[in-house]
C-alpha positions in Angstrom: 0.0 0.0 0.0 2.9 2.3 0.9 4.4 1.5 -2.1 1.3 2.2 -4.5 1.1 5.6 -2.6 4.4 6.4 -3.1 4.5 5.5 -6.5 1.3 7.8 -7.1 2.6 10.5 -5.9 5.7 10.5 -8.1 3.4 10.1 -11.2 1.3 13.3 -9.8 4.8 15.1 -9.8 6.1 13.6 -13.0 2.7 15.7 -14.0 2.8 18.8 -12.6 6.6 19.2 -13.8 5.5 18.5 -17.3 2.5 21.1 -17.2 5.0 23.8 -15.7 7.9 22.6 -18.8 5.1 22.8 -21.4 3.4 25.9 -20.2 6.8 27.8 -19.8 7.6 26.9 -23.3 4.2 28.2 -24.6 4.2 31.3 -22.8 7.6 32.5 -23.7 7.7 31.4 -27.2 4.6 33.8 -27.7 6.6 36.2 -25.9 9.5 35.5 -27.8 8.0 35.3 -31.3 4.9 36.8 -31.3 4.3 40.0 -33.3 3.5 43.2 -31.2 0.0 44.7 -32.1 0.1 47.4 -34.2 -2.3 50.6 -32.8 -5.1 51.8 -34.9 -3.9 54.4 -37.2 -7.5 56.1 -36.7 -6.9 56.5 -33.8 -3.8 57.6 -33.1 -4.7 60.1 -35.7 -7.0 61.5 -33.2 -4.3 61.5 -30.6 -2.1 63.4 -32.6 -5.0 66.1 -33.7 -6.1 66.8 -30.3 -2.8 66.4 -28.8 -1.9 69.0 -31.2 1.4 67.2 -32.1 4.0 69.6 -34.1 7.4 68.3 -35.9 9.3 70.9 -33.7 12.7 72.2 -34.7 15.4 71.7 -31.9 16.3 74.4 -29.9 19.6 75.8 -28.5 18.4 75.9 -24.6 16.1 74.1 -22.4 12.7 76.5 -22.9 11.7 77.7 -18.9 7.9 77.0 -18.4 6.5 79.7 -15.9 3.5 77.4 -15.2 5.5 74.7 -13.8 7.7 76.6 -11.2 8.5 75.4 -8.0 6.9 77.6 -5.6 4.0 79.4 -7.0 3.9 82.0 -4.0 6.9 84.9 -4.0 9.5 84.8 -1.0 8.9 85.6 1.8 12.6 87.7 2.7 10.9 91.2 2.7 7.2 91.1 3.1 7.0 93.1 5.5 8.6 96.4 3.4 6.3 94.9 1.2 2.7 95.7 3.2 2.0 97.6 6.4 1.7 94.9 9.4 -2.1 95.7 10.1 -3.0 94.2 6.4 -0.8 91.2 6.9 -2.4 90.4 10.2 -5.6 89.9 8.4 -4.2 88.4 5.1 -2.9 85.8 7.0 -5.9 85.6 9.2 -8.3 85.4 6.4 -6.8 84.9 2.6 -9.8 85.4 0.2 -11.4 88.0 2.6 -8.8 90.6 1.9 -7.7 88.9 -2.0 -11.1 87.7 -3.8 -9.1 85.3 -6.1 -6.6 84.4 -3.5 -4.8 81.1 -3.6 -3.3 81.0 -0.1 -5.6 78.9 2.4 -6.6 79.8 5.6 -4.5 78.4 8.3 -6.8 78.8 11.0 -4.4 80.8 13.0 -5.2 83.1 16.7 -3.7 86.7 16.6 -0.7 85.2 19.1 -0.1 82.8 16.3 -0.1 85.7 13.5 2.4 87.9 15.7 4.9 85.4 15.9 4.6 84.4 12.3 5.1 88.5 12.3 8.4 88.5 14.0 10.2 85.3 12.9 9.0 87.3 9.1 10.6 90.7 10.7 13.8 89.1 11.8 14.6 87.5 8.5 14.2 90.7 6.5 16.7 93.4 5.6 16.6 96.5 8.0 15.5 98.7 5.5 14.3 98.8 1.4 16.2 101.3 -1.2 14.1 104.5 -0.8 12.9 106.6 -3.9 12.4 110.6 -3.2 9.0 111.4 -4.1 7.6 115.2 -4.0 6.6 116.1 -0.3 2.9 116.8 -1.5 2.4 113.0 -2.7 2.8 111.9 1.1 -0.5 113.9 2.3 -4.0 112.8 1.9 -6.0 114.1 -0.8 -7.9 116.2 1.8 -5.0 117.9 3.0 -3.3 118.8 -1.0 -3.8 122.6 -1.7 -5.3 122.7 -5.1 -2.6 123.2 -6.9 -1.1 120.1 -5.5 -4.0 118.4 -6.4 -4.5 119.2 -10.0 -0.6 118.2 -10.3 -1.7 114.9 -8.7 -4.5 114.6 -10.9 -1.9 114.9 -13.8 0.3 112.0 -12.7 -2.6 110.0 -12.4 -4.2 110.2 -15.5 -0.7 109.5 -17.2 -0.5 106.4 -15.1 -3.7 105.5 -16.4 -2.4 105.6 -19.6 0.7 103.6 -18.7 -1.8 101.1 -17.2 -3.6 100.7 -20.3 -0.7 100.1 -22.8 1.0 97.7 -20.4 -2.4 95.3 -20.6 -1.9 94.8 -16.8 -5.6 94.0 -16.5 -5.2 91.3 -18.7 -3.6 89.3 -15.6 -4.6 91.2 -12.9 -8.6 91.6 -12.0 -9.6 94.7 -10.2 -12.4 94.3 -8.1 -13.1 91.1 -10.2 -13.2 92.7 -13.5 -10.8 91.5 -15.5 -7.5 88.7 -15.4 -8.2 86.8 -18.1 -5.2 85.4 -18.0 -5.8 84.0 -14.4 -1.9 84.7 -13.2 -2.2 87.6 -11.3 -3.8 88.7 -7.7 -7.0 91.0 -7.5 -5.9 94.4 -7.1 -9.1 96.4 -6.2 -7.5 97.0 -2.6 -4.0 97.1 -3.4 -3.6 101.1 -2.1 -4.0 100.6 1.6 -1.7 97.6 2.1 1.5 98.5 -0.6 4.4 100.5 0.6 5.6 102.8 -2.7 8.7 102.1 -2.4 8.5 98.5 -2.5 6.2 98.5 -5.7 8.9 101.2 -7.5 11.3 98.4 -7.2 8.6 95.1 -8.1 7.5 97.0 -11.2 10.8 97.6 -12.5 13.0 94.2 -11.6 9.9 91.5 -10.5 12.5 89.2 -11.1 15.0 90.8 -8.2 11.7 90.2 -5.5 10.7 86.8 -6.8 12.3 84.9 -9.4 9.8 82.8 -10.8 7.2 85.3 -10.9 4.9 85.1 -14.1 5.1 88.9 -14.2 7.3 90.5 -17.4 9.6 93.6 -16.4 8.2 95.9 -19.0 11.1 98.4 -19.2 9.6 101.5 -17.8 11.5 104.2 -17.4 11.4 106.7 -14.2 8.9 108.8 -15.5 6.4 105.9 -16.6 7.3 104.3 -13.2 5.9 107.0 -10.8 2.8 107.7 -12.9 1.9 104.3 -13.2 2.5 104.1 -8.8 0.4 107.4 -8.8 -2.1 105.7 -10.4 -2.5 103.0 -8.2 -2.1 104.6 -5.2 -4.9 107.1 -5.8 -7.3 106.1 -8.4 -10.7 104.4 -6.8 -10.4 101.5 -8.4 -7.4 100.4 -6.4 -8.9 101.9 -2.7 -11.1 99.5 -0.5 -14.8 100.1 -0.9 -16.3 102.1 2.1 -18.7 100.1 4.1 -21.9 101.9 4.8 -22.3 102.8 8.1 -25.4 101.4 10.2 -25.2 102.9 13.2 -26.4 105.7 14.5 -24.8 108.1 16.2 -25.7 107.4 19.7 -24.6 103.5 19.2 -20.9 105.1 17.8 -20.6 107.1 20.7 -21.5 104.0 23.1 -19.1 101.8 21.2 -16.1 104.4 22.2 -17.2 104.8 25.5 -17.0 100.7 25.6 -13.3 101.0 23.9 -11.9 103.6 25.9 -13.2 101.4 29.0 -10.9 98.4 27.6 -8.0 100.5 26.7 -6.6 100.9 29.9 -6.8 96.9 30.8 -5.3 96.4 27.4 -2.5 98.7 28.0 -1.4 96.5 30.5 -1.0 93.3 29.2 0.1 94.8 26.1 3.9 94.2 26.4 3.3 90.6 27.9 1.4 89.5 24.6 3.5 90.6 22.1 6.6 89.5 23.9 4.8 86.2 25.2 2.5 83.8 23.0 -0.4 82.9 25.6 -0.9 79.3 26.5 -3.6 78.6 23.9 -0.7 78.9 21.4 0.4 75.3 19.2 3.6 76.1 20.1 4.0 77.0 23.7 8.1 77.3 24.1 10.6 79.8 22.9 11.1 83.5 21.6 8.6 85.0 19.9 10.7 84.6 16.3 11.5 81.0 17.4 8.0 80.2 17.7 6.5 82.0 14.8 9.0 79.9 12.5 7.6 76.9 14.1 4.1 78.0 13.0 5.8 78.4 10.0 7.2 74.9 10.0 3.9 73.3 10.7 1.5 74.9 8.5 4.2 74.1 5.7 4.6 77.9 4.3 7.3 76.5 2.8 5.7 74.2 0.1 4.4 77.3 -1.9 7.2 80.5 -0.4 10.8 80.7 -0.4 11.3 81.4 3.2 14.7 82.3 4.6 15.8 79.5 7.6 12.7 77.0 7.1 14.3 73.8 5.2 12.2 72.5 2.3 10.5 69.2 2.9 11.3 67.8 -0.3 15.0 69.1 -2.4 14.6 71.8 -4.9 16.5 71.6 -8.1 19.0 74.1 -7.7 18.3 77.2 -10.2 21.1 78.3 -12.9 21.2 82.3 -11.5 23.6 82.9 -14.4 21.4 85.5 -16.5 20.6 84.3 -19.9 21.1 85.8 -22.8 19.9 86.9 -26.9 16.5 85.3 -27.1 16.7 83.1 -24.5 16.8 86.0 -21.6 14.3 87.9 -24.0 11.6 85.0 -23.8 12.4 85.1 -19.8 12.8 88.7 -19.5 8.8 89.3 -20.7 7.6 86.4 -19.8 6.0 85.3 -23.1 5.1 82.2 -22.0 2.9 83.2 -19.5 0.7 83.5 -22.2 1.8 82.0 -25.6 2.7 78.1 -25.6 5.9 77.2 -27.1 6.8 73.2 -28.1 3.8 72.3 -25.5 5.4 74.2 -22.5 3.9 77.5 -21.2 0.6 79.3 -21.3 -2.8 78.9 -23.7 -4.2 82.3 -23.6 -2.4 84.0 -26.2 -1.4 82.3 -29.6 1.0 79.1 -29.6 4.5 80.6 -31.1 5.7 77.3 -32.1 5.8 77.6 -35.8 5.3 81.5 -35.9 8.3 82.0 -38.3 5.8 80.3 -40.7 2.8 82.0 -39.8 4.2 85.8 -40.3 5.9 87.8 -42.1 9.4 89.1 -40.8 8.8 92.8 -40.9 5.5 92.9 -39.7 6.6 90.8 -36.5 9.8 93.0 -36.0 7.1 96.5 -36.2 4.9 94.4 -34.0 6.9 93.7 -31.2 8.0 97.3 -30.6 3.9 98.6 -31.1 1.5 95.7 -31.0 -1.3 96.4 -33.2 -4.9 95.7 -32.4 -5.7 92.2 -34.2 -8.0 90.5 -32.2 -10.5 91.3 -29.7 -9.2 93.6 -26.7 -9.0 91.6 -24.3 -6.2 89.8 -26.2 -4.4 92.3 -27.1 -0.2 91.9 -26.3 1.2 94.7 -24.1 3.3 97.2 -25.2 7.0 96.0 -23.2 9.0 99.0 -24.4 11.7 96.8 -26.6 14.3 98.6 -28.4 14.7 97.6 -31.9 17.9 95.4 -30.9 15.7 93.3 -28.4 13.2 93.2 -31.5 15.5 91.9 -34.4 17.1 89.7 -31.7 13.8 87.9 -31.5 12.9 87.9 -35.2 15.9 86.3 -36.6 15.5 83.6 -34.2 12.2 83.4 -34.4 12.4 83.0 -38.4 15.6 80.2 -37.7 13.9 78.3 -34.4 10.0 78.8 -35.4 9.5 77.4 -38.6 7.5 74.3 -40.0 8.4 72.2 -43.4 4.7 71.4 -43.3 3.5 75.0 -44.3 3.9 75.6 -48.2 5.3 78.9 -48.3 8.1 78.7 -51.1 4.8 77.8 -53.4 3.3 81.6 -53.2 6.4 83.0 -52.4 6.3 85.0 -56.0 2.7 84.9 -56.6 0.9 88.3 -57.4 -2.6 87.6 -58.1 -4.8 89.4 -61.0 -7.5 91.1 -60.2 -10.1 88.4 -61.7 -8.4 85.9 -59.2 -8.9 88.6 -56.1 -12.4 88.9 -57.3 -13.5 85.1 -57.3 -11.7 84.7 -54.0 -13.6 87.7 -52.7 -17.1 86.1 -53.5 -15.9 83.0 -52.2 -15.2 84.9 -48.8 -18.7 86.1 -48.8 -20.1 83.0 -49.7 -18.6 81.1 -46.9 -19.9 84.1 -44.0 -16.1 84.3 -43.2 -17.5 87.9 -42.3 -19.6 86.8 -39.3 -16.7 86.1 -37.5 -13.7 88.4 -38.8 -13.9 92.6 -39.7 -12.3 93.8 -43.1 -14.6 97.2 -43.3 -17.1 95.6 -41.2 -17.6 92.3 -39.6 -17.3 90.5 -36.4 -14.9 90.1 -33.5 -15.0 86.5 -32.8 -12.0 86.2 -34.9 -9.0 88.6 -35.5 -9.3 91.6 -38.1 -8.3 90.4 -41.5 -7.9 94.4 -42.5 -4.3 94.2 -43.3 -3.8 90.2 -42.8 -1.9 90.3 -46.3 1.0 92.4 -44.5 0.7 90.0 -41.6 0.2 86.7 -42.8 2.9 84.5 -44.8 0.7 83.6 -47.9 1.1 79.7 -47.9 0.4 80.1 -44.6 -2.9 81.7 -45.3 -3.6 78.8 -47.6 -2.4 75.7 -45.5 -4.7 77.4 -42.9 -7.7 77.6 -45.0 -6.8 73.5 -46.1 -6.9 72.8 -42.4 -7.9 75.1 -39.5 -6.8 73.1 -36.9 -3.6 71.7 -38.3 -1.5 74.4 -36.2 -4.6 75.5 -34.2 -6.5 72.3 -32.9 -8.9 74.4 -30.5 -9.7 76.7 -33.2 -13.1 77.8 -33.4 -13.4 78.7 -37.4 -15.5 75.8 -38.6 -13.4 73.4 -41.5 -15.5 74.1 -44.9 -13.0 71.4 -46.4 -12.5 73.5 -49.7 -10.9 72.2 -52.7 -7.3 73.5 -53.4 -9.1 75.9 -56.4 -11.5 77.5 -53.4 -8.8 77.6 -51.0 -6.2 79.1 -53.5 -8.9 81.7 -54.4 -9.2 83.1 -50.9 -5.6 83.1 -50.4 -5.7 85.4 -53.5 -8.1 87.5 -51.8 -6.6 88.0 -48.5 -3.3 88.2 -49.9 -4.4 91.7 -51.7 -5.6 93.0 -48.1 -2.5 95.3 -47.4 -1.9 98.4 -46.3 -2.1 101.1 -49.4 1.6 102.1 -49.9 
């Protein structure tokens, strides 16, 4: 019987061993020898459509994208030169209360906490900012100018206005929620009561020397542009907290006082204690003031989004290549272009991609452009003016015309074409025909898309005609509809818009 079993269970093994052999061998000879499946080329022509995928040229740096920075909030070194300490203490307290598109959350922090926060942020900073000499008169209240004074602060404020305007700064920054289309920048529709001047002289002209990966461009304002555009800010409405209405009578104000002055005397004398002393309720009972404000600091992980002078990261940071950059690469930086304009699928999608834009324009129209952008599409697109000289601008075109180019885009085949006036006709009625109209202005027109008044002096032609072939070819979110014409259709409308050029 033993012998039976024992012979039974060697046949069972015998078996199972030549299951395993046989099943190893059929497993890895499919793996081995079996053809890989091929994807659908339907559908990784959808990929590549929506994807957007461009044959890019290489380029000769690494392209920076501001939307994928380390920290998204500025350091933290001199915040307090920055905005008076009353302001802070409820910024901190209450984030969106005080910013309406603010991005900081609310730490749920006492006043104790917030004043040690305060002074571990006070003993990290330099003593004192760079001060700018501004004309005695600027320092009073409105109420107080003579009227001379006033009508020469009147002045600088309208010229900041202007400076305002030109520089676009609405189009990243709302003001009292109107505005930032380009979702980047803070709400400034209470900037005036928290800002020290001196401290916005110097953001506005270096941003990068406050916070290095800011989104902001430096825009190359000189002195005179500087303290109008500060004027401006400082004094027009639109920047000054709304004035809540008040709903108590007179009586109930002059009770409230009386109820103050009662406390003031008690509060006098714990005063000194409190600020020197964080009361018992505190997370973190032990230590200096400073010491325990960083530990706040520390706990509530500031340092995830700021830069903050002795608090250690929790994860390493790539170390940063100060070394400024230079020709087009420290232009692109310098402005921050791709805040808004997407380059090789890094950077921004509210302005135009500039991947193959050497293809797309013409090279003096992009060299005029970049000193005085020109109205082209709606306003609230438009490109701020950032004051380039006309080295910065050539500078940019000749790389843009070596770097920002596509094979793809026929340009070589109406590179010498100058059509009759039968041809700029037909493609004229074709234009019509196809209610291009509805959506872009020649005389008239809409404002959907941008003005095709002069697009033959902006516009490469076999551009213009590749684009017509296939809207969303460089554009896949395009909104013009595809009227798949024929080459003839699409060849008459180049003609067309090809004569639509300024009258020399």
């Amino acid at each position: 019987m033993k012998v039976f079993n024992k012979n039974r269970m060697f046949s069972i093994s015998y078996f199972v061993l030549a299951y395993m052999v046989i099943g190893s061998i059929f497993v890895f000879g499919r793996v081995l020898f079996a053809e890989v499946p091929e994807p659908d080329p339907f559908f990784l022509e959808l990929e590549e459509l929506y994807r957007g995928d461009k044959k890019y040229k290489h380029l000769p740096f690494e392209l920076d994208d501001p939307h994928k920075r380390p920290k998204n909030g500025p350091t933290l070194k001199n915040v307090i030169h920055k905005a008076n300490k009353e302001w802070l203490k409820k910024w901190i307290s209450n984030p969106p209360e005080m910013v309406p598109n603010a991005r900081m959350p609310r730490l749920m922090l006492n006043d104790d906490e917030i004043e040690a926060v305060l002074a571990y942020l006070t003993s990290i900073a330099d003593n004192e900012l760079p001060k700018q000499e501004w004309d005695p008169y600027l320092s009073k209240h409105e109420d107080e100018m003579s009227d001379e004074e006033y009508e020469k602060m009147d002045v600088l404020v309208s010229g900041g206005k202007a400076v305002w305007g030109r520089a676009r700064c609405n189009l990243c920054h709302p003001v009292k929620g109107e505005g930032g289309a380009v979702g980047v920048g803070p709400d400034l529709g209470t900037i005036a009561e928290k800002i020290n001047r001196d401290w916005l002289y110097l953001w506005i002209k270096e941003p990068k020397s406050y916070f290095h990966d800011t989104q902001m461009a430096r825009y190359r304002f000189n002195d005179k542009e500087l303290r109008l555009l500060i004027e401006y800010i400082m004094r027009d409405w639109d920047f000054i907290p709304e004035e809540e209405e008040e709903e108590e009578e007179d009586e109930e104000e002059e009770e409230e006082v009386e109820r103050e002055n009662e406390k003031t005397s008690e509060h006098e004398a714990s005063e000194s204690a409190e600020v020197e002393e964080i009361t018992k309720s505190s997370i973190i009972p032990e230590g200096s003031l400073a010491e325990k404000g960083k530990r706040i600091i520390e706990l509530s992980r500031c340092f995830i989004c700021h830069e903050i002078e002795g608090v250690s990261d929790l994860l390493p940071i790539a170390e940063r290549d100060d070394k400024p950059a230079e020709g087009f690469e420290g232009l692109l930086n310098d402005i921050k272009c791709m805040t808004c304009h997407n380059i090789q699928g890094k950077g921004g999608t509210f302005a135009p991609e500039l991947t193959h834009e050497g293809s797309k324009l013409k090279e003096s129209w992009i060299r005029d452009f970049l000193q005085t952008p020109d109205i082209i599409r709606p306003l609230l697109k438009q490109m701020p003016k950032f004051n380039l000289t006309a080295e910065e601008a050539e500078t940019a075109v000749k790389f843009i015309e070596e770097y920002f180019v596509s094979e793809e885009i026929p340009l070589a085949k109406f590179a010498d074409v100058e059509p009759t006036e039968e041809e700029i006709g037909k493609g004229k009625e074709l234009y019509d025909a196809k209610g291009c109209r509805t959506c872009h202005t020649m005389a008239e027109g809409g404002v959907v898309g941008p003005t095709l008044k002069r697009v033959g002096d902006r516009l490469e032609n076999g551009y213009i005609f590749a684009h017509l072939k296939d809207p969303y070819r460089e554009m896949p979110d395009a909104v013009e509809p595809n009227y798949t014409l024929t080459d003839e259709e699409a060849i008459a409308i180049t003609h067309y818009l090809m004569s639509c050029r300024s009258k020399k």
